[in-house]
N, C-alpha and C positions, 0 to 999 in steps of 0.2 A: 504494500500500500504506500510507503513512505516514496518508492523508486517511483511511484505510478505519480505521486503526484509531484516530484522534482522535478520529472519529464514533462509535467505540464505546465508548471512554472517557467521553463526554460523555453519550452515551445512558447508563451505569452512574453516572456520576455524578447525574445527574435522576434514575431511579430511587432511588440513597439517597436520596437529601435528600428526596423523595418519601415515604418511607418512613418516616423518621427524623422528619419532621414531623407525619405522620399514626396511626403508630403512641401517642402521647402519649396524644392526643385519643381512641382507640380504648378505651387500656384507661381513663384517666381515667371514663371514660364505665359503667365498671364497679361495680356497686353490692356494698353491705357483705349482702348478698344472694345475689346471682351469685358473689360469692370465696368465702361459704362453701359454698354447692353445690357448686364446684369442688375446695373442701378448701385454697382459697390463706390461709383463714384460722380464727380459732376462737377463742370466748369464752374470757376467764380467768375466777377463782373471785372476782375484784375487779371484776370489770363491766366490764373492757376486751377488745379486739381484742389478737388476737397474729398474727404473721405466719408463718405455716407455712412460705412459700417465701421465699428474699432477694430476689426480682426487685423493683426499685426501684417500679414502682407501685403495687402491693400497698404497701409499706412507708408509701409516700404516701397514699392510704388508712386504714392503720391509721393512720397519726401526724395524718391531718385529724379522724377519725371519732375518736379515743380525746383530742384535748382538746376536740371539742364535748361528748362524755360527759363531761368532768370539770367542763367549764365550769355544765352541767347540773348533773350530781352535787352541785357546790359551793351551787348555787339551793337546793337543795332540802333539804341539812344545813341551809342557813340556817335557811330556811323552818319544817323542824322542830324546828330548835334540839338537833341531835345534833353529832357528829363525820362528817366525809367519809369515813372509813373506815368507819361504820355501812352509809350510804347504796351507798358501793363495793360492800362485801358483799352486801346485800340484792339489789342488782341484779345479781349476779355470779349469785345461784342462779335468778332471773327470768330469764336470758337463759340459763342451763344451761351456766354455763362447770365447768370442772372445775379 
């Protein structure tokens, strides 16, 4: 009985860890596309992502996708010799945030 049930400890324990290592790469794998079909996410009125849901990769997500927009954004204030908040805005109604 004791062998029966370390064996099944041991099989639950591979399945977490299984799981827990494959689940990352799954939603990782989830575009700023697919979250908003889902409703995991949605434009603001400044040209960023916001996070509808708290599940941690979603958040990962918005917080990777919203400093390459800024990083972007900043190119391109340069470029035209405005303020970051212009270009924010602008792009905020371009991508339909509310």
């Amino acid at each position: 009985m004791k062998k029966q049930t370390l064996v099944v400890k041991r099989v639950a324990w591979v399945i977490a860890l299984t799981l827990a290592l494959l689940l990352p790469a799954v939603t990782y794998a989830l575009s700023v596309g697919e979250a908003k079909q889902k409703g995991l996410v949605s434009e603001t009125s400044n040209g960023y992502l916001r996070a509808r849901k708290g599940i941690p990769e979603v958040k990962r997500l918005v917080s990777r996708t919203n400093a390459a927009r800024k990083q972007k954004y900043r190119e391109i204030a340069k470029q035209l010799k405005v303020g970051l908040d212009v270009v924010e805005r602008d792009f905020g109604k371009k991508l339909g945030g509310r």
